[in-house]
NUSEKOL-293492 format. One record per residue (C-alpha): residue number from 0; x, y, z. Coordinates in Angstrom, 3 decimals, padded with zeros to 6 digits. Layout:
<atom><num>NUM</num><c1>X</c1><c2>Y</c2><c3>Z</c3></atom>
...
END
This chain:
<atom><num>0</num><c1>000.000</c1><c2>000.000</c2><c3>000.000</c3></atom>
<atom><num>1</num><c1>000.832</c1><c2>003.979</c2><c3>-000.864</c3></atom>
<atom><num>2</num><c1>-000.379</c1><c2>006.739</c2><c3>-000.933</c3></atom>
<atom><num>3</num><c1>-000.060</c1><c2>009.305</c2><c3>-003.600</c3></atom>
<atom><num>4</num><c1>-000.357</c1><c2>012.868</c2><c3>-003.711</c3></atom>
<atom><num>5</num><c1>-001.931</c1><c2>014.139</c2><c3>-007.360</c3></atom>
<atom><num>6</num><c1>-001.715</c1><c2>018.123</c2><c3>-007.891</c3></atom>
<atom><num>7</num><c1>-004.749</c1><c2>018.622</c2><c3>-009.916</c3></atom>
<atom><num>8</num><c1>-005.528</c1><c2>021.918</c2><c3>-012.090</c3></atom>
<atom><num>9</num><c1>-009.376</c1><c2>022.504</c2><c3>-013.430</c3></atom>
<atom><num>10</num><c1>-011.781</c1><c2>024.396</c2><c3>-015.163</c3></atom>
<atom><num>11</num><c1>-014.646</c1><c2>023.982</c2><c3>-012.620</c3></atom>
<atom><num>12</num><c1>-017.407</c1><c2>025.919</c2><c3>-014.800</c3></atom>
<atom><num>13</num><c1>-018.845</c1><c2>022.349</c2><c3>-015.979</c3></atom>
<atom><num>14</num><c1>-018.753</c1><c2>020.495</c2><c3>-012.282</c3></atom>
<atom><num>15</num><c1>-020.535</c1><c2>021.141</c2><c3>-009.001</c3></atom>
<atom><num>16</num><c1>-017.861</c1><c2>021.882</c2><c3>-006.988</c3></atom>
<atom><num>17</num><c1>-014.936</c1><c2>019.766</c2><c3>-006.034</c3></atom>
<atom><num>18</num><c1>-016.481</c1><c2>017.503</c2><c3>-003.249</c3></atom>
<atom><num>19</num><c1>-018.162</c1><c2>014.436</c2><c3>-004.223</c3></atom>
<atom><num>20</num><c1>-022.521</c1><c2>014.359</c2><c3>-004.091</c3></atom>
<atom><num>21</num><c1>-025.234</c1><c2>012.720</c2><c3>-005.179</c3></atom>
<atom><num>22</num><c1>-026.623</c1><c2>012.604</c2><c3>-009.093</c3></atom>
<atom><num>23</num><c1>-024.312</c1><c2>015.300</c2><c3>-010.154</c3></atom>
<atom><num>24</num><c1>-020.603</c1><c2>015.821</c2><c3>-011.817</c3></atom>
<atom><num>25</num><c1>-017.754</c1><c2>016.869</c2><c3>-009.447</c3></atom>
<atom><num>26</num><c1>-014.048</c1><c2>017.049</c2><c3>-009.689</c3></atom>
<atom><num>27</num><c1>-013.991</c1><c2>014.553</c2><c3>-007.208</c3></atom>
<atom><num>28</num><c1>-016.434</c1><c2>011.864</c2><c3>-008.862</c3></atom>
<atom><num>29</num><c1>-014.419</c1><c2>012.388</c2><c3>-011.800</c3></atom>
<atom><num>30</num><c1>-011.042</c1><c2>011.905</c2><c3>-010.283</c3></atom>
<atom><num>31</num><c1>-012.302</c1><c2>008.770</c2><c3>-008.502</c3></atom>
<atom><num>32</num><c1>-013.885</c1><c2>006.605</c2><c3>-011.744</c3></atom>
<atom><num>33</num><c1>-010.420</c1><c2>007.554</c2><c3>-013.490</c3></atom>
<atom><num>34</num><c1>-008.017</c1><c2>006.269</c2><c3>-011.041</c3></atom>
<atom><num>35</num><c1>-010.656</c1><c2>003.079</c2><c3>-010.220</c3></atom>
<atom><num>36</num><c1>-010.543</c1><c2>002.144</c2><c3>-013.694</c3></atom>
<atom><num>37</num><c1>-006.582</c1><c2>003.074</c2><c3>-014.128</c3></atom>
<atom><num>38</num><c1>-005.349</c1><c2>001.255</c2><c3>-011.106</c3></atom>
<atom><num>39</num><c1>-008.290</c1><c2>-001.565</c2><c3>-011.015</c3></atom>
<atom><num>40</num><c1>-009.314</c1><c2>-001.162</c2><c3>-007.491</c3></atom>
<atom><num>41</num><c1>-011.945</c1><c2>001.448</c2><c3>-005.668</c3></atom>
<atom><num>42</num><c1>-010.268</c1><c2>004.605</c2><c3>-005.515</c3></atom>
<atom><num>43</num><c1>-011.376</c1><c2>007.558</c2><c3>-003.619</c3></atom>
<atom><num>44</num><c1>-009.651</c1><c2>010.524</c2><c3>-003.333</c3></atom>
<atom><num>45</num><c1>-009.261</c1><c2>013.053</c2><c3>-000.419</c3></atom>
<atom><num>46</num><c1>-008.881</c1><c2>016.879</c2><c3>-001.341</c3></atom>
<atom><num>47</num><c1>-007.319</c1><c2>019.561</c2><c3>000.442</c3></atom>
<atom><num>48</num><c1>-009.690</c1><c2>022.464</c2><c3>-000.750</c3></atom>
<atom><num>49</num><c1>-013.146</c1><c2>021.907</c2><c3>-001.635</c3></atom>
<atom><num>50</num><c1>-013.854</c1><c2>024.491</c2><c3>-003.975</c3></atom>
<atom><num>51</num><c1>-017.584</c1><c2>025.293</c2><c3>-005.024</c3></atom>
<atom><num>52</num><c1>-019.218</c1><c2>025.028</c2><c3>-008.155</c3></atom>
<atom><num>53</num><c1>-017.871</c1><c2>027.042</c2><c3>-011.169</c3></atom>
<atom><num>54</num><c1>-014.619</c1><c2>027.475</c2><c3>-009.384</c3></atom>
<atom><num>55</num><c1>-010.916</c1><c2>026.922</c2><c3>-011.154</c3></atom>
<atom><num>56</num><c1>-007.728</c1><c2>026.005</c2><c3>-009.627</c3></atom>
<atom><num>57</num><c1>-004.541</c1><c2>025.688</c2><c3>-011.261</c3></atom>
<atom><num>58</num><c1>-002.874</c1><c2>023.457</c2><c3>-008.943</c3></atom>
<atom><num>59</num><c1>-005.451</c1><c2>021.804</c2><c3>-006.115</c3></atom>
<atom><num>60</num><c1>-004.409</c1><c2>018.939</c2><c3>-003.858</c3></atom>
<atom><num>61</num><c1>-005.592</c1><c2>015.255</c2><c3>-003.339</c3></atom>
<atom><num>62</num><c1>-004.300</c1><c2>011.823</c2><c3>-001.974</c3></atom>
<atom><num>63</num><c1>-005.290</c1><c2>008.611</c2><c3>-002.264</c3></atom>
<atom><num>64</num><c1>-004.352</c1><c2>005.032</c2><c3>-001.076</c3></atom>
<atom><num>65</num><c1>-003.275</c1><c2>002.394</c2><c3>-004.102</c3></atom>
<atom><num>66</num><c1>-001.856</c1><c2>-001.456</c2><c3>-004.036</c3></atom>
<atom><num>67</num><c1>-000.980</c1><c2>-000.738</c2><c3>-007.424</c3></atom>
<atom><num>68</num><c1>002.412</c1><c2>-001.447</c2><c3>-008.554</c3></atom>
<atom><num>69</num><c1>002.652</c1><c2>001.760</c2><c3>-011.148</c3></atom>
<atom><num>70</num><c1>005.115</c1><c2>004.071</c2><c3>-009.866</c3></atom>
<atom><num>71</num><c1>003.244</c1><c2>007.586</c2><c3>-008.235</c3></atom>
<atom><num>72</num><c1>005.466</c1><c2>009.937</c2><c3>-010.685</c3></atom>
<atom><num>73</num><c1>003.918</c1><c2>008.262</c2><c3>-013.576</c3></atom>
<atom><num>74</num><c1>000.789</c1><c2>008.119</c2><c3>-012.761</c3></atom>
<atom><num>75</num><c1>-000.107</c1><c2>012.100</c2><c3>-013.570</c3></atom>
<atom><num>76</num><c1>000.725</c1><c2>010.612</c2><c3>-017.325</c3></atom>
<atom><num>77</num><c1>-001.328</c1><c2>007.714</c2><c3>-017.179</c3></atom>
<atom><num>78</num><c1>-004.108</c1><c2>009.397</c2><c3>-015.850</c3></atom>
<atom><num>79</num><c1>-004.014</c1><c2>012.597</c2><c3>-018.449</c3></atom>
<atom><num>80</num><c1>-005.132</c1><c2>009.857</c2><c3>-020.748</c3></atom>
<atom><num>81</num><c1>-008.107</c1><c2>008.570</c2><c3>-019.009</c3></atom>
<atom><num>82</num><c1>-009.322</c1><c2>012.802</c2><c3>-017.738</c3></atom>
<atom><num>83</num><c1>-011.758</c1><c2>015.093</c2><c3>-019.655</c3></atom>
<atom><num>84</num><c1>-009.728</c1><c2>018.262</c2><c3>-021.104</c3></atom>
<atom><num>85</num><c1>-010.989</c1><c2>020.327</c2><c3>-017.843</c3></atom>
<atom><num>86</num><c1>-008.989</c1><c2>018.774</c2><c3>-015.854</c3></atom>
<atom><num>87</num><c1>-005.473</c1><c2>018.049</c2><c3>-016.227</c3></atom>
<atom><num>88</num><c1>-002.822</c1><c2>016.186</c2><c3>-013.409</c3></atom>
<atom><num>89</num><c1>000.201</c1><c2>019.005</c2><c3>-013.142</c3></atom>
<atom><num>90</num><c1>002.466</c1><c2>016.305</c2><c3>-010.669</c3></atom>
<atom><num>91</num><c1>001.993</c1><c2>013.235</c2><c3>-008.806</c3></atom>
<atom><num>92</num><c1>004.331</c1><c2>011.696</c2><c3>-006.241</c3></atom>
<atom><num>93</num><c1>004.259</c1><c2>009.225</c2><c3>-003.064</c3></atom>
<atom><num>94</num><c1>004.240</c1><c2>010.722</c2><c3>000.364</c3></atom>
<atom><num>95</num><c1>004.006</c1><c2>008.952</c2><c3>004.034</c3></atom>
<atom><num>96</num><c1>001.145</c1><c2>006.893</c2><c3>004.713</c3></atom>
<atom><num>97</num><c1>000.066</c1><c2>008.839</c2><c3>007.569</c3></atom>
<atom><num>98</num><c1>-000.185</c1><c2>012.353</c2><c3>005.132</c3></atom>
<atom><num>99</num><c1>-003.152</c1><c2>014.054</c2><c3>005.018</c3></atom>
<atom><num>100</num><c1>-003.496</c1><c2>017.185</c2><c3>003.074</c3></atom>
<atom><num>101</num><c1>-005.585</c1><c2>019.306</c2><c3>005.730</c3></atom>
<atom><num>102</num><c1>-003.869</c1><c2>018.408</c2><c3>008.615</c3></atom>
<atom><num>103</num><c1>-000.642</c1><c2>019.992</c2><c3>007.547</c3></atom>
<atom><num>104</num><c1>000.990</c1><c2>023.182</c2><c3>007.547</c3></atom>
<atom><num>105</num><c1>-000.042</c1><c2>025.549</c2><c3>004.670</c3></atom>
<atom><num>106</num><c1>-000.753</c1><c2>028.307</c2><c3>002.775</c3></atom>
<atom><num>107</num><c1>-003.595</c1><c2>028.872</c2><c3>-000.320</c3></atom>
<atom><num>108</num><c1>-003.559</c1><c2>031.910</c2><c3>-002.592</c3></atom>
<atom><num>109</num><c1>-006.958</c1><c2>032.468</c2><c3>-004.510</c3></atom>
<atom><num>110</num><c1>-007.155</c1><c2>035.155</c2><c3>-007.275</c3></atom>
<atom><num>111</num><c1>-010.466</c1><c2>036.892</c2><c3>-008.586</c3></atom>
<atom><num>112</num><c1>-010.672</c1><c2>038.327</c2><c3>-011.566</c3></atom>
<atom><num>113</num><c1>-012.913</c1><c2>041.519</c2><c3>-012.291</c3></atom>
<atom><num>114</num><c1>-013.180</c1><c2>042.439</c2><c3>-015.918</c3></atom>
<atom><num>115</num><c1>-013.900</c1><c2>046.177</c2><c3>-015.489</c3></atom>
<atom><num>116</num><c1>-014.701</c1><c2>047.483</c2><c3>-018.719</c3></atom>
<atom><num>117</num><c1>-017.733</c1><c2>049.069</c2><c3>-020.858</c3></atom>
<atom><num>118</num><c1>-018.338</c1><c2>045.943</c2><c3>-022.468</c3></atom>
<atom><num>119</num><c1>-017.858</c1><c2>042.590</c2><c3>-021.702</c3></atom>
<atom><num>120</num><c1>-015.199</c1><c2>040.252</c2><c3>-023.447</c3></atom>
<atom><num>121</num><c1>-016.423</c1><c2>036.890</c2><c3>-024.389</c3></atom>
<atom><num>122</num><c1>-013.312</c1><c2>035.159</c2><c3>-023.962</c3></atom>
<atom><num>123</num><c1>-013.348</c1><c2>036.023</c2><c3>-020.250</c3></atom>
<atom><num>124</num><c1>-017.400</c1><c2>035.202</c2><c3>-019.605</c3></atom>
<atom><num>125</num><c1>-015.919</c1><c2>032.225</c2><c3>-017.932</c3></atom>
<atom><num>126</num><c1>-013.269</c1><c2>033.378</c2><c3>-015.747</c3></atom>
<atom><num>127</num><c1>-013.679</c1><c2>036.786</c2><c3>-014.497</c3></atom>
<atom><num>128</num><c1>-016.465</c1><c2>038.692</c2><c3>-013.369</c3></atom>
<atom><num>129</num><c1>-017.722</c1><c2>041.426</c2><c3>-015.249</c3></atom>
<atom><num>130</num><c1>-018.937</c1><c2>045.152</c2><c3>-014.447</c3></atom>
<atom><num>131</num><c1>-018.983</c1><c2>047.998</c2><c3>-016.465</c3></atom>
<atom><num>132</num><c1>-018.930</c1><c2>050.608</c2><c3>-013.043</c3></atom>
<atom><num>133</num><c1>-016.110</c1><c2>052.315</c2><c3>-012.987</c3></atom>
<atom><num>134</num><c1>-014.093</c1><c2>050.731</c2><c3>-009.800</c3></atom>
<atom><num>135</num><c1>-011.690</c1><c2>053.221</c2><c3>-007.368</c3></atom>
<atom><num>136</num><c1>-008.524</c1><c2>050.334</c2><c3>-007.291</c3></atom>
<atom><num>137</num><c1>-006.868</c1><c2>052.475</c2><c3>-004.927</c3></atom>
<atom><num>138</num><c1>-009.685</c1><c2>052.877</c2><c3>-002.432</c3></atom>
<atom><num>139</num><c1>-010.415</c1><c2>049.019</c2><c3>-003.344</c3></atom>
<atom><num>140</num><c1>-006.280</c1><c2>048.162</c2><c3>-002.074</c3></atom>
<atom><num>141</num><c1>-006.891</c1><c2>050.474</c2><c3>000.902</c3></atom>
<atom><num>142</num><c1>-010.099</c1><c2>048.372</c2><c3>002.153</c3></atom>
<atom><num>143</num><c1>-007.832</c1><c2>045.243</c2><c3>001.208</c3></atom>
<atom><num>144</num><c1>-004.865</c1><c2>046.491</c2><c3>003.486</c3></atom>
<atom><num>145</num><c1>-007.825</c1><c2>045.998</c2><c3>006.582</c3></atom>
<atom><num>146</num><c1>-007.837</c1><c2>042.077</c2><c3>006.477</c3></atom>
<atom><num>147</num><c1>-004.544</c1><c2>041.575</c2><c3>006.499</c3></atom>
<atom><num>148</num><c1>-003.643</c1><c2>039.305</c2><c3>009.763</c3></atom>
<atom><num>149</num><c1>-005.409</c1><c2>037.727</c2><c3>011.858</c3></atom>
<atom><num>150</num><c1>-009.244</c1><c2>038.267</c2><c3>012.462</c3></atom>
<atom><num>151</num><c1>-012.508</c1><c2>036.817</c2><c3>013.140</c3></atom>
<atom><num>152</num><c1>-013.745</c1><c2>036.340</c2><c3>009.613</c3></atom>
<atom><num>153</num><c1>-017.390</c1><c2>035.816</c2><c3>010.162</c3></atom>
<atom><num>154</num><c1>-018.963</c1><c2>038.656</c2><c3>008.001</c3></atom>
<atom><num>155</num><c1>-017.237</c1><c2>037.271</c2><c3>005.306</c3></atom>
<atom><num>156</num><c1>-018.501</c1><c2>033.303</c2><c3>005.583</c3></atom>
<atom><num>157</num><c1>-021.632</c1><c2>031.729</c2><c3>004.393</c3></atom>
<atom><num>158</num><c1>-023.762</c1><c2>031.404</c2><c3>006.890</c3></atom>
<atom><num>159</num><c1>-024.223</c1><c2>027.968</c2><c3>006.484</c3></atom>
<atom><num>160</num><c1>-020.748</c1><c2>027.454</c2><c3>007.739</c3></atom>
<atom><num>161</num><c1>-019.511</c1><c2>024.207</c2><c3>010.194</c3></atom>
<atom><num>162</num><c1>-016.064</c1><c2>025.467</c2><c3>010.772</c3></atom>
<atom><num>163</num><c1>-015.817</c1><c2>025.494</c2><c3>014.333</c3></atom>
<atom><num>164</num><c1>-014.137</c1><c2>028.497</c2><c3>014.211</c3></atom>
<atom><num>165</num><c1>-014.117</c1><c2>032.020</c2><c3>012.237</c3></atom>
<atom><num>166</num><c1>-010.762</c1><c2>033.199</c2><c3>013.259</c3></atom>
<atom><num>167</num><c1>-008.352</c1><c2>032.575</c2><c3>010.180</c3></atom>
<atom><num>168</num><c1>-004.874</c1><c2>034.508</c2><c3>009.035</c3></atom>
<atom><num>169</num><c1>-004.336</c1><c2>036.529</c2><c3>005.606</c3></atom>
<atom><num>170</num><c1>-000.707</c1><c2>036.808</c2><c3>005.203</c3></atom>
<atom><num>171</num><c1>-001.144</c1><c2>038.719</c2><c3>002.231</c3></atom>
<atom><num>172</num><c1>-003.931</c1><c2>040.761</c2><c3>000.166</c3></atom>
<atom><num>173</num><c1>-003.555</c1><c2>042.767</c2><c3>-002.909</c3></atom>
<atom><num>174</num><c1>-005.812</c1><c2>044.578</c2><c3>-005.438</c3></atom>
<atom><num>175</num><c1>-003.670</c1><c2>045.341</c2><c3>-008.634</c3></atom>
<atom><num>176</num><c1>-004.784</c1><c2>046.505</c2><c3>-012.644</c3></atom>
<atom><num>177</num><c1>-003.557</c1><c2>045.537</c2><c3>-015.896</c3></atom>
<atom><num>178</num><c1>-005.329</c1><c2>046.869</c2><c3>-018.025</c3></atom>
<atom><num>179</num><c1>-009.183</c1><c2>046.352</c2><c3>-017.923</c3></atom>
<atom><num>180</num><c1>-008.358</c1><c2>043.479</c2><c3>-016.133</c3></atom>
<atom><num>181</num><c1>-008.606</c1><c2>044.061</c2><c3>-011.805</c3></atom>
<atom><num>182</num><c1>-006.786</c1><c2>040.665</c2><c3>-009.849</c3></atom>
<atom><num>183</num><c1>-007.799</c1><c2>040.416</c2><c3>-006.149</c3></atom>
<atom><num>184</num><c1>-005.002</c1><c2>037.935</c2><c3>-004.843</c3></atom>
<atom><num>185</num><c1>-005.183</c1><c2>036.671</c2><c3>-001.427</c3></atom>
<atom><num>186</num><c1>-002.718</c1><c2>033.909</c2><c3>000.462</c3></atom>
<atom><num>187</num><c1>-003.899</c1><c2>032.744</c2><c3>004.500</c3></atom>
<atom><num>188</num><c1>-003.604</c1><c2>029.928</c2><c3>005.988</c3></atom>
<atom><num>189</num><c1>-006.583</c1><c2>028.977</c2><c3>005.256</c3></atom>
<atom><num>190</num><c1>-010.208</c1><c2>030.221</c2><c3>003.943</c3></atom>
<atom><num>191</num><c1>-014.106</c1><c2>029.801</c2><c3>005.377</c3></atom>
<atom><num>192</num><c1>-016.672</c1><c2>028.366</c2><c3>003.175</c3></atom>
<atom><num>193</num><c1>-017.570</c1><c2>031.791</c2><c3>000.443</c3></atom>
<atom><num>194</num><c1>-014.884</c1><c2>033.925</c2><c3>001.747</c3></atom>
<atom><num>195</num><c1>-012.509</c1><c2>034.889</c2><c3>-001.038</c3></atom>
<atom><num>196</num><c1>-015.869</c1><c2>036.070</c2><c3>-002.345</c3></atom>
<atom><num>197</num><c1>-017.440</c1><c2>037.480</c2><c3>-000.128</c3></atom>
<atom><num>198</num><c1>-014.166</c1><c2>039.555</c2><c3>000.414</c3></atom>
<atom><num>199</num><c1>-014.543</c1><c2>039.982</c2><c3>-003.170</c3></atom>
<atom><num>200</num><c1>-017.924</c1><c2>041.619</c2><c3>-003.359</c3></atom>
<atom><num>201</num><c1>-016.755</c1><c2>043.716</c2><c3>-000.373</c3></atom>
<atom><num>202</num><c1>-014.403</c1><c2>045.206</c2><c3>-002.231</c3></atom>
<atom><num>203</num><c1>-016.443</c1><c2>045.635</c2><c3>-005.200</c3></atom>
<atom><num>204</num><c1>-018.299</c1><c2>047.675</c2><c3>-003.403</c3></atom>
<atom><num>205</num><c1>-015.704</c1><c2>049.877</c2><c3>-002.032</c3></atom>
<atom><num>206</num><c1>-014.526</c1><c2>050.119</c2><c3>-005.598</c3></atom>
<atom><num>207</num><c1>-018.064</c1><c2>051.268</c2><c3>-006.821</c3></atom>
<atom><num>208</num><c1>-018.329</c1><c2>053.674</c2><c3>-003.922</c3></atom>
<atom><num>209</num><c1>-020.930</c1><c2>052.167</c2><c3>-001.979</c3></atom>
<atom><num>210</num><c1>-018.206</c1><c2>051.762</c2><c3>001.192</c3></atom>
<atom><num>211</num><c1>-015.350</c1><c2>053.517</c2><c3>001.976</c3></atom>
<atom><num>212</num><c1>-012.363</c1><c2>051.850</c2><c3>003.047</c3></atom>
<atom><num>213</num><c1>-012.461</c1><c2>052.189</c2><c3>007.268</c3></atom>
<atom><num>214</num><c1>-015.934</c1><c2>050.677</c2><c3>007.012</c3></atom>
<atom><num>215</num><c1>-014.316</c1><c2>047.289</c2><c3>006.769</c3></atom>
<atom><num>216</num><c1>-012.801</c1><c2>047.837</c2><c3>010.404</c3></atom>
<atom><num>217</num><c1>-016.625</c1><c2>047.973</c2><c3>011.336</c3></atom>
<atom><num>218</num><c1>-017.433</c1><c2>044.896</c2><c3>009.152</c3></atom>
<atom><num>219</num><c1>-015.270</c1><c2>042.363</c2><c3>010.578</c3></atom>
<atom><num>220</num><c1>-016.151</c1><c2>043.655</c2><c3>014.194</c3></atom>
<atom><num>221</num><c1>-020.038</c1><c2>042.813</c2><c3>013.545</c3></atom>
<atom><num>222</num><c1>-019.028</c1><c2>039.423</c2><c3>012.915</c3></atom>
<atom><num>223</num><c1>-022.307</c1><c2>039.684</c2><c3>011.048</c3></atom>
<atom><num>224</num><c1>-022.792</c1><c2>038.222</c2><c3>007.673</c3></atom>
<atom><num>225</num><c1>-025.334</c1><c2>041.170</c2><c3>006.569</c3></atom>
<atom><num>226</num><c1>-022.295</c1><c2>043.754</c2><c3>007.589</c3></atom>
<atom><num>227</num><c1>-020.492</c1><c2>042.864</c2><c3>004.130</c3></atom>
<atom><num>228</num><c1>-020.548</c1><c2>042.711</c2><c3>000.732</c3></atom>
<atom><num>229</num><c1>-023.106</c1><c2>040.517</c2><c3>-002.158</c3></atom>
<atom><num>230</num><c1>-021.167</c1><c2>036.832</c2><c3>-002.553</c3></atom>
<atom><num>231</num><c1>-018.947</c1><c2>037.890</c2><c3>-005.852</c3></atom>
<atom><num>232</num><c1>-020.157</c1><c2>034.880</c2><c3>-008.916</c3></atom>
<atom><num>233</num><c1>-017.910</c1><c2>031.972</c2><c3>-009.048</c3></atom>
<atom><num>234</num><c1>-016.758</c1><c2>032.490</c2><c3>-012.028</c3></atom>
<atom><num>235</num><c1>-014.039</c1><c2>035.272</c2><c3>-011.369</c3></atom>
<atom><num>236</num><c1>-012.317</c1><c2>032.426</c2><c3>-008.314</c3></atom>
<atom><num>237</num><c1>-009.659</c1><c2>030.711</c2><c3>-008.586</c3></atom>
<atom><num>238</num><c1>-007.303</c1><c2>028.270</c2><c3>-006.527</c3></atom>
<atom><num>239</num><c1>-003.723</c1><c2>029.431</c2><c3>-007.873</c3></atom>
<atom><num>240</num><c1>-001.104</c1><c2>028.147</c2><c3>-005.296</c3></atom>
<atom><num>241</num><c1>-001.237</c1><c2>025.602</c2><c3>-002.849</c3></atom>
<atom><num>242</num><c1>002.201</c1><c2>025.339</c2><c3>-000.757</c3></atom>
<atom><num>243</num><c1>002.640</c1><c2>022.933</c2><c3>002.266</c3></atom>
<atom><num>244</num><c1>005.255</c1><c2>024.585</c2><c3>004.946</c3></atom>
<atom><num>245</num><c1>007.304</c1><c2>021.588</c2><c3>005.262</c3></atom>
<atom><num>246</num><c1>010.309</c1><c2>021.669</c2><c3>002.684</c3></atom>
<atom><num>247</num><c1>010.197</c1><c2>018.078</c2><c3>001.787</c3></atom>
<atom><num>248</num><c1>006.689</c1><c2>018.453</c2><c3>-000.046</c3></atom>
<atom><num>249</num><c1>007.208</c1><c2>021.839</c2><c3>-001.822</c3></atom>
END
């Protein structure tokens, strides 16, 4: 027995989500009937970051457990062959038996993408979200510089959370522009169900005027989901870096 570690990139705007669920297509259900057939044995895979439905990662984690004798670096290859074109194996490798992807040390940057011009761009429909109001950037990286660290999070979670707690870290938040093209890019240690979006919408609409900056002090003291922003769509999210703390997986 091993276990493998895949590093899995995806265009999520055709599945519901990552995590596996009844009479519908996810990354996960995906990933398992591959590797069953590949491997011939029951596979099922454990992720590190569920991402919701219509959400894209370029490099997400999962393990799995295999008596199969194909070596783990050469499975990524096998199982390109056996994968729909939306999702795509970037590395696989063995690691210790006793891994487990979110039980260890790590940090997760997420991008969204905000097309921000007077007309939308169909090659982006499906990967940014678009809005022809003018957005302030620099009032937008002001409210940003305000969740840096740590804080309770809970305006900006779902309420149907069942984290047991709403305290997380942001290491690092930035708003930048190229172009017509606005990238929110956040790394913590680790994110509440919604809240890259959430965060998202917040700053949307600081951008659009609707907030000013020092009202997000305010927000994360209600711990009140009706203190922030609208839930930003799916579409503009994205998982873009996944990096475990200990040197001997990065």
């Amino acid at each position: 027995m091993k276990r493998v570690m895949l590093t899995v990139a995806y265009d999520g705007t055709n599945y519901h989500g990552w995590q596996l669920q009844p009479n519908v297509t996810t990354i996960e259900s995906v990933l398992n009937e591959a590797l069953s057939v590949l491997l011939n044995e029951e596979i099922k895979v454990i992720g590190a970051s569920r991402t919701d439905t219509g959400v894209h990662a370029l490099g997400n984690i999962a393990v799995f457990d295999t008596q199969a004798r194909m070596p783990a670096e050469k499975i990524s290859y096998a199982l390109n062959q056996r994968l729909p074109e939306d999702i795509r194996i970037q590395d696989s490798r063995e690691v210790p038996l006793g891994f487990h992807p979110r039980r260890q040390d790590s940090r997760k940057t997420y991008e969204y993408r905000i097309l921000n011009s007077a007309f939308p761009m169909p090659v982006y429909r499906l990967y940014a979200h678009f809005t022809y109001v003018p957005l302030d950037v620099a009032s937008m990286q002001k409210a940003a510089a305000y969740l840096a660290g740590e804080h309770d999070f809970k305006s900006f979670c779902s309420v149907n959370t069942t984290a047991e707690t709403t305290v997380r870290t942001i290491y690092d938040i930035t708003v930048d522009k190229s172009g017509d093209m606005i990238t929110i890019r956040v790394t913590g240690s680790g994110f509440l169900y919604n809240m890259v979006r959430i965060i998202a919408g917040t700053l949307i609409e600081v951008g659009r005027g609707n907030l000013v900056p020092d009202q997000i002090e305010s927000i994360l003291k209600a711990c009140d989901r009706k203190a922030a922003g609208p839930t930003a769509p799916a579409c503009g999210l994205m998982l873009a870096k996944y990096e475990f703390l200990d040197p001997d997986l990065s």
